[in-house]
PyMOL CGO cylinders between C-alpha atoms (Angstrom):
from pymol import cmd
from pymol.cgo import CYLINDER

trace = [
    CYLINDER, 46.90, -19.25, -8.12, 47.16, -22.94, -8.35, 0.3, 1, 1, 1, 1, 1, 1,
    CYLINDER, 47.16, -22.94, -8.35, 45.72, -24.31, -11.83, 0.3, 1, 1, 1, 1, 1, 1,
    CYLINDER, 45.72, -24.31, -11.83, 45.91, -26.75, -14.66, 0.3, 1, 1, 1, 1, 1, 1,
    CYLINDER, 45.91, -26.75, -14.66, 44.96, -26.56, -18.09, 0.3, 1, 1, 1, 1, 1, 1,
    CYLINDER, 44.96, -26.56, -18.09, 44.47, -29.81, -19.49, 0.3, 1, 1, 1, 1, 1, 1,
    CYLINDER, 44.47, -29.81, -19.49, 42.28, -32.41, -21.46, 0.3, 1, 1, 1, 1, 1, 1,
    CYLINDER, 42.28, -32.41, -21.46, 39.89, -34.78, -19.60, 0.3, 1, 1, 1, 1, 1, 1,
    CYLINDER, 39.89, -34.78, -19.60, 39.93, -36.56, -22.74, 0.3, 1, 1, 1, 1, 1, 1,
    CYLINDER, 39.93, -36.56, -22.74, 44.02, -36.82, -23.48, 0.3, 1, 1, 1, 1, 1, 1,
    CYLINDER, 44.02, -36.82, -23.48, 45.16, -39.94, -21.55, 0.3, 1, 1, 1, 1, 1, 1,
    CYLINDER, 45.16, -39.94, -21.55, 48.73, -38.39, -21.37, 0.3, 1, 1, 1, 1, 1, 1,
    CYLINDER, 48.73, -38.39, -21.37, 46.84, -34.78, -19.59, 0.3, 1, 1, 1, 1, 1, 1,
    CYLINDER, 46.84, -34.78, -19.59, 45.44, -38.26, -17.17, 0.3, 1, 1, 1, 1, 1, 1,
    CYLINDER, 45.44, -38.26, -17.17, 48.50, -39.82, -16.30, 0.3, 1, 1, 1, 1, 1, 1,
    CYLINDER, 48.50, -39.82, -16.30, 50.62, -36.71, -15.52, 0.3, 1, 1, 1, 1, 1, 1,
    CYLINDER, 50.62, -36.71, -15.52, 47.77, -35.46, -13.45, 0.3, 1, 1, 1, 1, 1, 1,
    CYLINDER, 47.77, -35.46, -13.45, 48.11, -38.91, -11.30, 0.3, 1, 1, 1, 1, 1, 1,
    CYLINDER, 48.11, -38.91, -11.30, 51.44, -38.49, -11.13, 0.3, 1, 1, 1, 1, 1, 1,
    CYLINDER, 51.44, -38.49, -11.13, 51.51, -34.75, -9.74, 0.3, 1, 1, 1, 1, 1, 1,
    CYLINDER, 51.51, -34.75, -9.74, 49.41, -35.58, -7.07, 0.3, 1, 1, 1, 1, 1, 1,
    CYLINDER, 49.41, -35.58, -7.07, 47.67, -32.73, -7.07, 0.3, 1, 1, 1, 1, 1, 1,
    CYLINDER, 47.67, -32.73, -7.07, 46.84, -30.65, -3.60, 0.3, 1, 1, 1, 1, 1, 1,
    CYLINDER, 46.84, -30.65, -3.60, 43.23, -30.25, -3.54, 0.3, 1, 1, 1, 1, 1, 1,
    CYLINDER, 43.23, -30.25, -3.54, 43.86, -26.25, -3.85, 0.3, 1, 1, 1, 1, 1, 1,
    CYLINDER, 43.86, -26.25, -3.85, 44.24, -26.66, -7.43, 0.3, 1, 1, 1, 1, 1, 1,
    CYLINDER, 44.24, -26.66, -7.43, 41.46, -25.56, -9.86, 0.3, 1, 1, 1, 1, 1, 1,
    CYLINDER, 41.46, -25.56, -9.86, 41.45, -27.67, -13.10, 0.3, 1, 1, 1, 1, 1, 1,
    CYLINDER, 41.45, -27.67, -13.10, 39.49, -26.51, -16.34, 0.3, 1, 1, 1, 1, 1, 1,
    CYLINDER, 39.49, -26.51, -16.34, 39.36, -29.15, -19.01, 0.3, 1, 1, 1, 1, 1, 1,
    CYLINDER, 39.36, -29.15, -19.01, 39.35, -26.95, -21.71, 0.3, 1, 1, 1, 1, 1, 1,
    CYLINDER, 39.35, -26.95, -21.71, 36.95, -28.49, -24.39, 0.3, 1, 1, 1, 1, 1, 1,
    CYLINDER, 36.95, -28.49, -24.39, 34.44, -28.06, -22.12, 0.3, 1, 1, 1, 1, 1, 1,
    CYLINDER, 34.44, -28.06, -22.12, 35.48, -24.72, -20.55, 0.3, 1, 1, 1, 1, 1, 1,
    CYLINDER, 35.48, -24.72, -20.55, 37.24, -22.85, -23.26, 0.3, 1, 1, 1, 1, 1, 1,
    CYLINDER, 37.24, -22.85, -23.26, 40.22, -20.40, -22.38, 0.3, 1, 1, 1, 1, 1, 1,
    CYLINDER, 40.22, -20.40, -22.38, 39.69, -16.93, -22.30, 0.3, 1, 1, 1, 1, 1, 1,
    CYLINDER, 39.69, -16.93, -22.30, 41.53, -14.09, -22.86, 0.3, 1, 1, 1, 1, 1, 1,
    CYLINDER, 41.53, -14.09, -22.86, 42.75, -12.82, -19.93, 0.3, 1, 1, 1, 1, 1, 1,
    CYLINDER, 42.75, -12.82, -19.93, 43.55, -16.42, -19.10, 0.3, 1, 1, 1, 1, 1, 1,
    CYLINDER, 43.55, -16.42, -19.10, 45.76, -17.08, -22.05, 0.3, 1, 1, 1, 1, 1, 1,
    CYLINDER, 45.76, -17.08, -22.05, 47.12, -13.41, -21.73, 0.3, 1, 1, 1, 1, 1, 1,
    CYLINDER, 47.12, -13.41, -21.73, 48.00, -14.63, -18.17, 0.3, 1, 1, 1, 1, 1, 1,
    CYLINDER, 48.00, -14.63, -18.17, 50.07, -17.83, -19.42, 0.3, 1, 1, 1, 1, 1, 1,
    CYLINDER, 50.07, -17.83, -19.42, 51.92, -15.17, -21.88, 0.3, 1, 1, 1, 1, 1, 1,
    CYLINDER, 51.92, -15.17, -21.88, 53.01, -13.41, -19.55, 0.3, 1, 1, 1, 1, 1, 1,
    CYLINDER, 53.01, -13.41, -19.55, 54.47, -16.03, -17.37, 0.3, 1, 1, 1, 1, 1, 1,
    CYLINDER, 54.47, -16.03, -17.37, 55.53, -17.88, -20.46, 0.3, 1, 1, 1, 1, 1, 1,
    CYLINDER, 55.53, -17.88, -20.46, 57.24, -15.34, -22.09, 0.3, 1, 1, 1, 1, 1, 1,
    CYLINDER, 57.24, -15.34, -22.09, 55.46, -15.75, -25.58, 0.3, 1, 1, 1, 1, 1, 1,
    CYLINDER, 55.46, -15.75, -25.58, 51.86, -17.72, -27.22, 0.3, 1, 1, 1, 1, 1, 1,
    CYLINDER, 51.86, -17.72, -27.22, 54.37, -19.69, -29.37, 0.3, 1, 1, 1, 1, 1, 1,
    CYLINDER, 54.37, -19.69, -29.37, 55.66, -21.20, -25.72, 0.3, 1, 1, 1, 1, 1, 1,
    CYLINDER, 55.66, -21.20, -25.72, 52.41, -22.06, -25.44, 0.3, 1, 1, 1, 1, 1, 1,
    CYLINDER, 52.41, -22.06, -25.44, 51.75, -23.36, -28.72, 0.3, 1, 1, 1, 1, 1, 1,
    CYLINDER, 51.75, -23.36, -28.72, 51.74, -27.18, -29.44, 0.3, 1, 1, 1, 1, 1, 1,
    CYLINDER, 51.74, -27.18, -29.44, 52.98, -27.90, -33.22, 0.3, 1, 1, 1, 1, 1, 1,
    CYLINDER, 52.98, -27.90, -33.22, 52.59, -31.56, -32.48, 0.3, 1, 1, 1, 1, 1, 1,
    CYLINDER, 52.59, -31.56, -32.48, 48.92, -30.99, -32.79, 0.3, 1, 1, 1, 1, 1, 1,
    CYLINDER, 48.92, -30.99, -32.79, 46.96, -33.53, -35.73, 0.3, 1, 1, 1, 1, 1, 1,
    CYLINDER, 46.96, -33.53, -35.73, 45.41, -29.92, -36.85, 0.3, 1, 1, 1, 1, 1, 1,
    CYLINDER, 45.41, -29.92, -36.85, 48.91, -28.30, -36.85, 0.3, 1, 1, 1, 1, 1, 1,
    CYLINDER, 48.91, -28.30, -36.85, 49.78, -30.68, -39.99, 0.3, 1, 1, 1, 1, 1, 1,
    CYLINDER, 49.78, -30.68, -39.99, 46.23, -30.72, -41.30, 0.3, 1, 1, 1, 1, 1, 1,
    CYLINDER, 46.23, -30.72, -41.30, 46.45, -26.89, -41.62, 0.3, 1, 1, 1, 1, 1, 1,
    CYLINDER, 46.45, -26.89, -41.62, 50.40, -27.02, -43.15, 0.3, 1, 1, 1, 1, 1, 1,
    CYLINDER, 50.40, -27.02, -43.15, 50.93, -24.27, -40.46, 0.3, 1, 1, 1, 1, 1, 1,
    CYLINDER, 50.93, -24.27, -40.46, 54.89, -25.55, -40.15, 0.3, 1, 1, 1, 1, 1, 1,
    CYLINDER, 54.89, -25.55, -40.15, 54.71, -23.98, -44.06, 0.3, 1, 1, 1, 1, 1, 1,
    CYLINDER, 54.71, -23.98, -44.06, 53.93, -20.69, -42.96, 0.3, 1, 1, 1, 1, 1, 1,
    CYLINDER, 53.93, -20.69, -42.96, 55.09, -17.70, -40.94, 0.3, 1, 1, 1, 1, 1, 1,
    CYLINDER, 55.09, -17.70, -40.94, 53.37, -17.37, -37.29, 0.3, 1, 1, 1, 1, 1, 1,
    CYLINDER, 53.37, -17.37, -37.29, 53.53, -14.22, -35.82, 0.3, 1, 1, 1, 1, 1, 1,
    CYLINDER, 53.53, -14.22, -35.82, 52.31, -13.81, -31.82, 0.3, 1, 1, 1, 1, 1, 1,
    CYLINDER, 52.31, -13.81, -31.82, 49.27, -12.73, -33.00, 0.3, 1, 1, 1, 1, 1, 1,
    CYLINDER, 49.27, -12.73, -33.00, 48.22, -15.80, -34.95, 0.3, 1, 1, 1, 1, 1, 1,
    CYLINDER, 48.22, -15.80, -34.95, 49.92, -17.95, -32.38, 0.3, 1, 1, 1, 1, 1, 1,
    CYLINDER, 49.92, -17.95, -32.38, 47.19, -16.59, -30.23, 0.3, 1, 1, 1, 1, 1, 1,
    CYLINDER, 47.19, -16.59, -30.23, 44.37, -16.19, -32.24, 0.3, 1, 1, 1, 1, 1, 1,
    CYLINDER, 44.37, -16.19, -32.24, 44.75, -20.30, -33.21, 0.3, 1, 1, 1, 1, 1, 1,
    CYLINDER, 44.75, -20.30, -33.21, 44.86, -21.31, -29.49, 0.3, 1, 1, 1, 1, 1, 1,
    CYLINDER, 44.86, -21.31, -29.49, 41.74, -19.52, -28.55, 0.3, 1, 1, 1, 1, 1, 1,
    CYLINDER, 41.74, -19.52, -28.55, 39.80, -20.67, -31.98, 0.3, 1, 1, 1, 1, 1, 1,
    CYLINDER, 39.80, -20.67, -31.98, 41.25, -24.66, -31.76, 0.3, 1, 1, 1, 1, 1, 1,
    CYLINDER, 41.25, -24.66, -31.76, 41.96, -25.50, -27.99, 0.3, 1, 1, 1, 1, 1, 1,
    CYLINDER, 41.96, -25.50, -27.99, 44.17, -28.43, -29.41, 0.3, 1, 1, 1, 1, 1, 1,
    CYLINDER, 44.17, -28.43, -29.41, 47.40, -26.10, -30.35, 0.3, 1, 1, 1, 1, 1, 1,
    CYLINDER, 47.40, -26.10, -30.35, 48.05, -25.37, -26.15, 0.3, 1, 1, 1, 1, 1, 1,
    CYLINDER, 48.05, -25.37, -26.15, 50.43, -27.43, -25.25, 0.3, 1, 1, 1, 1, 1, 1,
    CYLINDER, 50.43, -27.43, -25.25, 49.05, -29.55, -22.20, 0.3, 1, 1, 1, 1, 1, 1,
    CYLINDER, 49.05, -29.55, -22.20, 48.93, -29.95, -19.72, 0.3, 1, 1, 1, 1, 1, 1,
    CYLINDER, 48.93, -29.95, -19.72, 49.94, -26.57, -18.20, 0.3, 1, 1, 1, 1, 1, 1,
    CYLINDER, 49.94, -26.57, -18.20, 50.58, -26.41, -14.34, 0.3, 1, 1, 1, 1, 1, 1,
    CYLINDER, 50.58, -26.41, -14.34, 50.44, -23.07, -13.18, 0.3, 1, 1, 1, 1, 1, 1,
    CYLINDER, 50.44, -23.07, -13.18, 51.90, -22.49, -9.22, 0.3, 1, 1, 1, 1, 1, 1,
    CYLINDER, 51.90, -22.49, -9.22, 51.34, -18.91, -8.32, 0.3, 1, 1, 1, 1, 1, 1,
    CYLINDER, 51.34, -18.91, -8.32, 53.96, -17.21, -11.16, 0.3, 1, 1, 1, 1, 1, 1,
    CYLINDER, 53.96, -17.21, -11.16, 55.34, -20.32, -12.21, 0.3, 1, 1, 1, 1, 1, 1,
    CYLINDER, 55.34, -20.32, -12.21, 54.42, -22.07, -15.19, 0.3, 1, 1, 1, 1, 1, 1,
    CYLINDER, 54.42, -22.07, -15.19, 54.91, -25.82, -16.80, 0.3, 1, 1, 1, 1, 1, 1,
    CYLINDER, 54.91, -25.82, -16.80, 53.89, -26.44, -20.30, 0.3, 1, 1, 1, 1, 1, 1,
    CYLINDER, 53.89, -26.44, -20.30, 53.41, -29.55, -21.75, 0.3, 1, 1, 1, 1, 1, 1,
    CYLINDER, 53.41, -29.55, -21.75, 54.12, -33.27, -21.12, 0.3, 1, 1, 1, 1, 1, 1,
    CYLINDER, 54.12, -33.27, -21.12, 57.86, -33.71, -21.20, 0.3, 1, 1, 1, 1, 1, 1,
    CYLINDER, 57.86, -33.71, -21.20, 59.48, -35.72, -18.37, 0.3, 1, 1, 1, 1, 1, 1,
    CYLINDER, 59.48, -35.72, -18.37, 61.39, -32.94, -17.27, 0.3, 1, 1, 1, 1, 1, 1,
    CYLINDER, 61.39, -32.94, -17.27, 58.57, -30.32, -17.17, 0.3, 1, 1, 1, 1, 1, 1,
    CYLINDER, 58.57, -30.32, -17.17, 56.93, -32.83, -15.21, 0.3, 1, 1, 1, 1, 1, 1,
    CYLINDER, 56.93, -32.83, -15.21, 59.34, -33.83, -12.92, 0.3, 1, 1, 1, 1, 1, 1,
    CYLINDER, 59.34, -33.83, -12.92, 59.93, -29.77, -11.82, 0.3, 1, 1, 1, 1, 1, 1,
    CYLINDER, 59.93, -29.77, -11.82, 56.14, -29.28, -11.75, 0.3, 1, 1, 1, 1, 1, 1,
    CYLINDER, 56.14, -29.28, -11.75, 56.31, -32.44, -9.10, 0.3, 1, 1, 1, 1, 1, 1,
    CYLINDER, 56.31, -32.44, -9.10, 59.27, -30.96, -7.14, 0.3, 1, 1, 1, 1, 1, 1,
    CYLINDER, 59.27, -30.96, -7.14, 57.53, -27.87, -6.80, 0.3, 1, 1, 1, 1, 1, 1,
    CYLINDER, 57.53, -27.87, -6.80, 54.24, -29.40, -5.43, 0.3, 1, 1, 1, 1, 1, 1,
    CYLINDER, 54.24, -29.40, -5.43, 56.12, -31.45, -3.44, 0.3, 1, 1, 1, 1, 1, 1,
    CYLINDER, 56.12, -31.45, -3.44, 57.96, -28.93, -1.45, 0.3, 1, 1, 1, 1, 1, 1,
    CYLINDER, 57.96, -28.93, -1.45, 54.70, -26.50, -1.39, 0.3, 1, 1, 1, 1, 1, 1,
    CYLINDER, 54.70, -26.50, -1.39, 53.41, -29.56, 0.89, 0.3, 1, 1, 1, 1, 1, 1,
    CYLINDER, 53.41, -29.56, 0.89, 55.96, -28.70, 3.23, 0.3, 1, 1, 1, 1, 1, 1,
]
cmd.load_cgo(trace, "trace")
């Protein structure tokens, strides 16, 4: 599987996508307008390891809602990506059982390396 998660609206989730170059077997789901599911976020658990992984604490709503004040368990990690789309960290690049999560030069750079050499 060959997907990214991202915003159409984020002009950072823009520019990386540019930059990866994506092959056209890559399914993207802006996901405002196509919300994540279940089994799709229970899929990016289990190559991420945990929903906090996945969780973006950088979020506007992540200060709005004093959430750094409180204890998050899994479970409310993954309950608050599924309700507010804006606490996944974006973009995330998924290459068969890899995964990439989030914007940072180096996540971007392996994401890149890996397309690259899947083009060879």
């Amino acid at each position: 599987m060959k997907k990214v998660y991202y915003l159409k609206t984020c002009s950072t989730c823009i520019r990386i996508l540019k930059e990866l170059n994506l092959p056209s077997d890559f399914v993207l789901q802006d996901i405002k307008t196509e919300e994540i599911t279940v089994k799709q976020l229970e899929h990016m658990k289990s190559l991420a390891g945990s929903y906090e992984a996945l969780f973006s604490k950088k979020s506007k709503l992540y200060k709005e809602m004093d959430l750094k004040n409180q204890t998050l368990e899994e479970r409310d990690y993954k309950q608050y990506i599924l309700e507010y789309y804006t606490f996944l960290s974006r973009p995330v690049v998924i290459i068969n059982d890899t995964i990439f999560i989030g914007n940072s030069k180096q996540v971007v750079e392996r994401a890149k390396n890996v397309i690259n050499n899947s083009r060879k």
